[in-house]
C-alpha positions in Angstrom: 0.0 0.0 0.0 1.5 3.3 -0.9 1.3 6.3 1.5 0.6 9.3 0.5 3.2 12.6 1.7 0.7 15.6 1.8 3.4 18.1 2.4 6.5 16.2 0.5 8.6 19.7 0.2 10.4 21.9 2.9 11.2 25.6 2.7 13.2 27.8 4.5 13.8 31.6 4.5 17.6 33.4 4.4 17.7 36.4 6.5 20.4 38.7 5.4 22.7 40.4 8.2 21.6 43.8 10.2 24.5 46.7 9.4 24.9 48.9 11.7 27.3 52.2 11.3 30.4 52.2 12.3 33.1 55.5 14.6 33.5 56.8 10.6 30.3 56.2 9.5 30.8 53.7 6.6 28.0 50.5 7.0 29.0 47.3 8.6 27.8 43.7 8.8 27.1 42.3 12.1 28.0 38.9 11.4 25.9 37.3 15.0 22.4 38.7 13.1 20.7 37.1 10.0 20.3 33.3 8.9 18.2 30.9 8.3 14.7 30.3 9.8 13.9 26.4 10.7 12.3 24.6 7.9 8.6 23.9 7.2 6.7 21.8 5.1 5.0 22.7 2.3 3.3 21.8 -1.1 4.9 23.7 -4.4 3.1 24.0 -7.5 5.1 25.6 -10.8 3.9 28.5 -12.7 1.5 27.8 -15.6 0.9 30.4 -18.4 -0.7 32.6 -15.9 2.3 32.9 -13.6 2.2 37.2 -12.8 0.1 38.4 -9.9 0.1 42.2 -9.0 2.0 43.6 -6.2 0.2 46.0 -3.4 1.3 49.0 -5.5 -0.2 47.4 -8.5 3.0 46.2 -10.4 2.9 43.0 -12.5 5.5 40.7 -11.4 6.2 37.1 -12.9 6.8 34.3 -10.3 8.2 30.9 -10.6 6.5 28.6 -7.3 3.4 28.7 -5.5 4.3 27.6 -2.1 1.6 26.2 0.5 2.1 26.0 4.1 0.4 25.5 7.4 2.8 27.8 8.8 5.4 30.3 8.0 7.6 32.6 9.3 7.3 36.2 8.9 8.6 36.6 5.7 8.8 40.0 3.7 8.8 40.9 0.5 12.2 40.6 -1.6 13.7 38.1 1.2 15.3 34.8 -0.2 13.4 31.8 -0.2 14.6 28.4 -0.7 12.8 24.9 -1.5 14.0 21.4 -0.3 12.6 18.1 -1.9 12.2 15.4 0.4 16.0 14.4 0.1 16.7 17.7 1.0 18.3 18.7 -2.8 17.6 22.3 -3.4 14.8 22.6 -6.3 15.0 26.3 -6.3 16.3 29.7 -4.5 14.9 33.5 -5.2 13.2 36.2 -3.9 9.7 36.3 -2.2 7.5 38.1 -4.8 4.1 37.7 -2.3 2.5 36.7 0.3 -1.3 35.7 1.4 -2.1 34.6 4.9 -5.4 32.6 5.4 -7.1 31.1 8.3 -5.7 27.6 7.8 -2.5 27.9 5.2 -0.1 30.7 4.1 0.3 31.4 0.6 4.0 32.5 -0.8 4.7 33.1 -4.0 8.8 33.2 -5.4 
């Protein structure tokens, strides 16, 4: 009998360093901030033909993954998301291009 893997995918978010300025004022990295959140599973479905949505300031933008979670983290806008097959292979890494939060599931799209 074959089981079925609802959520077969992982997905994790990088969060870049905090700078902070410096005695001569030139930016610099603190390198004990930023990261990676834990991972969480999640569905993926590609792009079809329809693969823009619109951006709050009404912008079309093109997008590559749905991604469907129970849970996220908070996530903005622009930070890097990356996807993990069950063997833990990355399938994909880019920017978070939007971001719908439901009762039961979060909706990313990258």
């Amino acid at each position: 009998m074959a089981v079925l893997n609802v959520r077969a995918y992982t997905f994790f978010v990088r969060i870049p360093p905090k700078s902070s300025v410096n005695s001569k004022g030139d930016y610099v990295e603190n390198p004990n901030t930023g990261g990676e959140t834990e991972e969480y599973k999640c569905d993926i479905v590609p792009s079809g033909s329809a693969n823009t949505i619109r951006t709050n300031d009404g912008e079309r933008v093109s997008y590559s993954y749905t991604i469907y979670a129970d849970k996220a983290p908070s996530i903005e806008i622009g930070q890097t998301v990356c996807i993990l097959d069950s063997s833990k292979s990355l399938i994909f890494e880019g920017p978070c291009k939007g971001i719908a939060r439901y009762q039961f599931q979060v909706k990313i799209w990258v």
